[in-house]
Structure formats: C-alpha cells, structure tokens
N, C-alpha and C positions, 0 to 999 in steps of 0.2 A: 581508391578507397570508396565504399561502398556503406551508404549511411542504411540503417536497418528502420523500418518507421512501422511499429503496431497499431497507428491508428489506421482505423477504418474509413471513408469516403463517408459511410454516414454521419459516421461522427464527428467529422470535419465540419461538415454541410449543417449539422445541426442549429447555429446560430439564425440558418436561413430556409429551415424545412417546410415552415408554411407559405414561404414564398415558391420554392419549390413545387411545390403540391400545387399549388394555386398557376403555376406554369404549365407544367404538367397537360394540365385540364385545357389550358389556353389554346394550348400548341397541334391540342388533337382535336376539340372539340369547334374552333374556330376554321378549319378550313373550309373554303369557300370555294367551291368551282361546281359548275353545271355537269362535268365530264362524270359519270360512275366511272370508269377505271381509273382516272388520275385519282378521285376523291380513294378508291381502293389504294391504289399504290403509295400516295401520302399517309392514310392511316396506318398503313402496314411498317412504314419507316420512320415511324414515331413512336407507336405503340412497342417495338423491336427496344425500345431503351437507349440507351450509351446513359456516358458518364453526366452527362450536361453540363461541364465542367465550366465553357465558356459562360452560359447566362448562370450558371454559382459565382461566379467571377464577377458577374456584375450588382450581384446582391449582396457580395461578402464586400464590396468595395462603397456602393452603396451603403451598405452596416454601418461602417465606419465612420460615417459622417453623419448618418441621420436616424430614429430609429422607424421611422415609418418611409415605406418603400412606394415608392407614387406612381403613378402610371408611364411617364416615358419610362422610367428605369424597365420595366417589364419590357417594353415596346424595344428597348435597345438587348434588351437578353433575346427577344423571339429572333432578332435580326440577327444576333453572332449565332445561334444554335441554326436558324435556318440557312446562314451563309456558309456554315459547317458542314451539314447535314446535305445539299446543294453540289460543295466541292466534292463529297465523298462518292453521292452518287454518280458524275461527272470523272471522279478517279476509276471510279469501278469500270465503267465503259471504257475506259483507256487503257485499263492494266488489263481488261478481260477479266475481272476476279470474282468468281463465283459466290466466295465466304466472306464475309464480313462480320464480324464479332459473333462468330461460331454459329449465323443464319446464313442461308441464300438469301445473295443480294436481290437486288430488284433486276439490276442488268439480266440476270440466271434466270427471272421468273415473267419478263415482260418483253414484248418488241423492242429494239435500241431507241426505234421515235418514239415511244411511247416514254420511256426510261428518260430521254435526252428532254423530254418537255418537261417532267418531274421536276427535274433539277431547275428547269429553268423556271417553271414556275413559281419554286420558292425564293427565288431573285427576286421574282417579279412578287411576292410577298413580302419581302425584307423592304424594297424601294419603296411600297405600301405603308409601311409602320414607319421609317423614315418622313414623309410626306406626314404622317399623324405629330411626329415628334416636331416638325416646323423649328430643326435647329440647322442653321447651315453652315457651323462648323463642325457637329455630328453627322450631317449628312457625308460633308466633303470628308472625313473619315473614312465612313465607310466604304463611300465611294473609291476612294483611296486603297482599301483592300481588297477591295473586288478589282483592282487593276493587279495588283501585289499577286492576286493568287493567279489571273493568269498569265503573268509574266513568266510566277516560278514553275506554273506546271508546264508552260511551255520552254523552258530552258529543261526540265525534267527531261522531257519528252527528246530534246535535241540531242542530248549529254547523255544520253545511253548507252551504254558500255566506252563511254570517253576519260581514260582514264589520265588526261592531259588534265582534268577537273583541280583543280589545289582548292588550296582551305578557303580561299577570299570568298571562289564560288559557291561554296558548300554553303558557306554562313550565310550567305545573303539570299541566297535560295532558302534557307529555312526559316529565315526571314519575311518572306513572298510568302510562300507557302503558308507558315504554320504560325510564328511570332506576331506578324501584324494585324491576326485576328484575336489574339490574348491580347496583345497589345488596348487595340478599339474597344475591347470588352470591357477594359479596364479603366480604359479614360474618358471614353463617353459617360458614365454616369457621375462623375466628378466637374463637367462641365453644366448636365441639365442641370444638376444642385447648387451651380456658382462656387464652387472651392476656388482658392487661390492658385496662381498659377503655381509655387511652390507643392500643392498635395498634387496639383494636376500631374506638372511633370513627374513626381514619386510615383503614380500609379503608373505610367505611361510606362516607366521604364521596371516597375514590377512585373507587367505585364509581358511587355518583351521578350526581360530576362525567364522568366518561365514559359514562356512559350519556346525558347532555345531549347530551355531545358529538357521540355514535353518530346521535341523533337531529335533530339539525342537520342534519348534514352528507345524511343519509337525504333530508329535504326539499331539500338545495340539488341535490342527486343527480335527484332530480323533474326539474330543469328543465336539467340539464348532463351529464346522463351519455348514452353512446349506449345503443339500447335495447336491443341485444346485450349489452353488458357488465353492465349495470345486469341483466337477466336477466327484464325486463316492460318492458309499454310507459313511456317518459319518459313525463313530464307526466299520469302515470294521478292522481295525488293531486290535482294541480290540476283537472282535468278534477271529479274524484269531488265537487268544490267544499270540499275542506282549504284553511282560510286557512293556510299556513305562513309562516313564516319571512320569505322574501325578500318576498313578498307585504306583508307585516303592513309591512316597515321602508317600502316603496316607499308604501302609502298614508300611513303617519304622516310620511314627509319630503316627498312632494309637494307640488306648486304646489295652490289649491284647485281648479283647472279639472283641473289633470290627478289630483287624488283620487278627484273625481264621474266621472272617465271609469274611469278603474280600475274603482270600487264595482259601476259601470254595465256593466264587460263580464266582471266574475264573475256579476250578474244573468244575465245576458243567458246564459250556459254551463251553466245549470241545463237551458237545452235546446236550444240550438243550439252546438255543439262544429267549429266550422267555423272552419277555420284561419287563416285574417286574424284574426278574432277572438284566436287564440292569441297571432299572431306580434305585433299589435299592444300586446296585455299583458306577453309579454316586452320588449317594446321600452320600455314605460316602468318594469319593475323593472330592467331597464339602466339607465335615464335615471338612476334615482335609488341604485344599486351596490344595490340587495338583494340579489345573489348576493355582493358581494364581503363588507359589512358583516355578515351570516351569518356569511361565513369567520371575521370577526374575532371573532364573539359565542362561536363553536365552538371558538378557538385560544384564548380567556379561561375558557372553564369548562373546557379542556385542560391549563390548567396550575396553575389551584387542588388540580385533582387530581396533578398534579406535586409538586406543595408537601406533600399527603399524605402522602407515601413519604418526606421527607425525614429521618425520625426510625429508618427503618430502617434492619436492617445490611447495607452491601453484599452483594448476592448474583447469582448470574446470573436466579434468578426478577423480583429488583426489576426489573435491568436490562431484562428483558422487557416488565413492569410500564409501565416510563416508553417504551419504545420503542412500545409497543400504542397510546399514546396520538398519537402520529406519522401511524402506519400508521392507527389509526380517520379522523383528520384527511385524511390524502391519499388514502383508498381509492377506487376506482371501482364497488365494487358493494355 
C-alpha cells in the first residue's frame, strides 16, 4: 500500500520558513576558512540546495514546544545538516559518483584531497557549534552518530554484493547510517529546551522511526524512480552491490531455484553490469512484490512514529510533523 500525499515540502515547512531563511544564510554566509578552494567547494555544496529536512526537524520539533526558536536550536540544525552534507560528500568518494541531486558532485569537480578535507572540515564545523552549545549530553549524541555513521558505512562497504546480509543487518545499518541522525535532530532540541523526559523520549523515537522510513523508501527509489527526478543514475546502489531492501524480501520469499538465480546475478554484477542481467533481476523482485512489501515495511515504521506525536498539543508544527511523514513516504527524490 502506497499512501498518495499532495502536500508540498514547502508547505510542510511553512510553520518554520523564517527560521529556514535565516539558516539558509547561516550555513553559506558563515563559513570560515583561510583556503579559497575549500571556501569555493563549501559554497558550491550549499548553495546546490537539498531538502534540509534534518535541521526542518529540528525547528518543527522545536515549534512544538516553544514559539521562539533560540540559538542552540540553530546551532544543533547547522550540525545535523553539516554532518549530512559531510557523509554525502565522503559517500560520493566511496561510490565514485559523479551525480548527486541532478549536479556534479564535488568528488567529479575537485582533487580527492581536496574533496576528502571538504568533508572533513565540516566535522570539524559541527564539533565547533557543539563546543558553542556547551551541552554534554548533546554533544555525547552527536558524537554518538558520528560513530553510527561510520560504522554503517563501513559495514556498507564490507557487505557488497554479500548476499548472506538478512533483515537484523539491514535494519541496523540504516540505523548507523541514516536513522540516528533524524533521530539527534529530533532529540537534541528537546533537551537544550528542558522538556520532560516523556516528550524527550517521543521525539527520540519520531525521529528514528522516520529516519527508517526516509531510508526505505531511498532504496525502493533505487529501482523506481526516473533518473532525472531521483537526481543520479537509478539502480546506482544495486549496481555498487547494496543488498537493500526489495532485494533482501525477494531472496527470502523465493522459490529455491529462483533464490540460487537471484544470489547468482548479484554475483555475476560485481563485474558485468549488462542490462539483461539487470532487467532479469528486477523481474524476479516483481515476481515476488519486493518493491511493494518495502512499501509496506516503510508505511509501518511511518506510523509508530505517528503514534509518537500523540501525547502532544495541537499545533501547526505537530501538524507538519505527521504530514512529513506522508510526503517522506510518496517522495520521488
């Protein structure tokens, strides 16, 4: 089942647009470094957009509690967008991937050390705003995810065409990866504000559960989205040999003749990426709904983090809140 959601991302966001705006400016206008080509290469991966969806997560969360938004709340948004933004350029060098939300990455346009400092600079920016916030239970968070993610990229990196991967692995790798920074985004601002630990733990695990979600639907988007929209080539994570998702359901509910062919033409794509070979593989994660049962796994950890929210008070942030999880759900890119 596949929920249909007509709102917009701005319209979503609207509760928190001048917070936005005022990020925005923060995020480009604030970088500091002596070097002209880093100071180039950071404006260029800023000014390029995304969604910003983490540090909207931490003013929609923020919302909800207060109406005036103070300055660690900023300070812990610059930090999940820059620990974001950090992983991706650090992915790109690893996957070799030219495209990134329908631009040349940096990796495609810069030396790799030059590219590999990029990234690491904005680390060395997040620990910065950390240090400003002077909380050391937000700090050990964050810190905390910056282990998480390179745990999970390095189990990524291990488990490449290892099709021995079951579900236990998947999950907690998109956990590492991708959930324990929705997660921090979510619960850091509900601590510099002093909420009980009751909202604490609700946002903690809103967080989470849409970060799962975000990461699902990422993988089904692999093999369904066009590659203009999507913003990189489809099917690049299958190709890179990532078991995801639809993959993982399609070998555990197969017939056993058609498991040994599956196993056999993720083999076989470690070095021949020749498109029978692809179209055949999708043909039997159809056979067996891995794109639809996906759906269904991604619409279930959608709405445990629904259930989250239920203890708050009406507000247009909540409202945003439960609608984010809609629009993560039907997105195309």
């Amino acid at each position: 089942m596949q929920i249909i959601c007509s709102t917009t991302l701005n319209t979503i966001f609207d509760p928190i647009s001048n917070e936005l705006k005022d990020f925005d400016s923060r995020l480009i206008n604030e970088i500091s470094t002596s070097s002209r080509s880093l100071c180039t290469i950071m404006q260029d991966i800023f000014a390029a957009g995304g969604k910003r969806l983490r540090p909207a997560l931490s003013f929609l969360v923020a919302k909800t509690l207060t109406e005036k938004i103070d300055e660690k709340v900023f300070l812990i948004a610059e930090i999940a967008e820059l620990i974001h933004t950090a992983s991706l350029v650090h992915d790109d060098i690893i996957d070799n991937s030219l495209i990134r939300r329908g631009k040349a990455t940096v990796h495609s346009k810069w030396a790799s050390a030059i590219t590999v400092i990029s990234g690491d600079f904005m680390f060395a920016r997040a620990a910065v705003n950390l240090g400003k916030i002077g909380n050391n239970e937000v700090t050990s968070i964050f810190a905390n995810v910056l282990q998480e993610l390179c745990d999970g990229e390095i189990w990524q990196v291990e488990k490449k065409f290892d099709t021995s991967c079951d579900y236990e692995f998947y999950y907690l790798k998109n956990y590492k990866k991708t959930a324990s920074l929705f997660e921090a985004a979510c619960l850091s601002p509900t601590i510099v504000l002093n909420s009980s630990p009751q909202i604490q733990n609700a946002f903690k695990n809103y967080g989470k559960n849409l970060g799962m979600v975000f990461q699902i639907v990422d993988d089904i988007l692999d093999f369904t989205a066009d590659a203009t929209t999507l913003g990189k080539p489809n099917l690049s994570d299958v190709l890179e040999g990532q078991i995801n998702l639809p993959v993982l359901i399609a070998i555990d509910q197969a017939s056993t003749e058609d498991k040994a062919r599956i196993i056999a033409i993720i083999d076989e794509l470690r070095n021949d990426k020749n498109k029978q070979l692809i179209d055949e593989l999708l043909t039997l994660i159809n056979k067996y709904q891995g794109i639809e049962k996906s759906f269904d796994k991604a619409i279930e950890y959608a709405q445990q983090a629904k259930l989250s929210l239920e203890q708050l008070a009406p507000s247009a942030a909540k409202k945003s809140l439960e609608a984010l999880l809609d629009y993560v759900i039907d997105r195309k890119n």
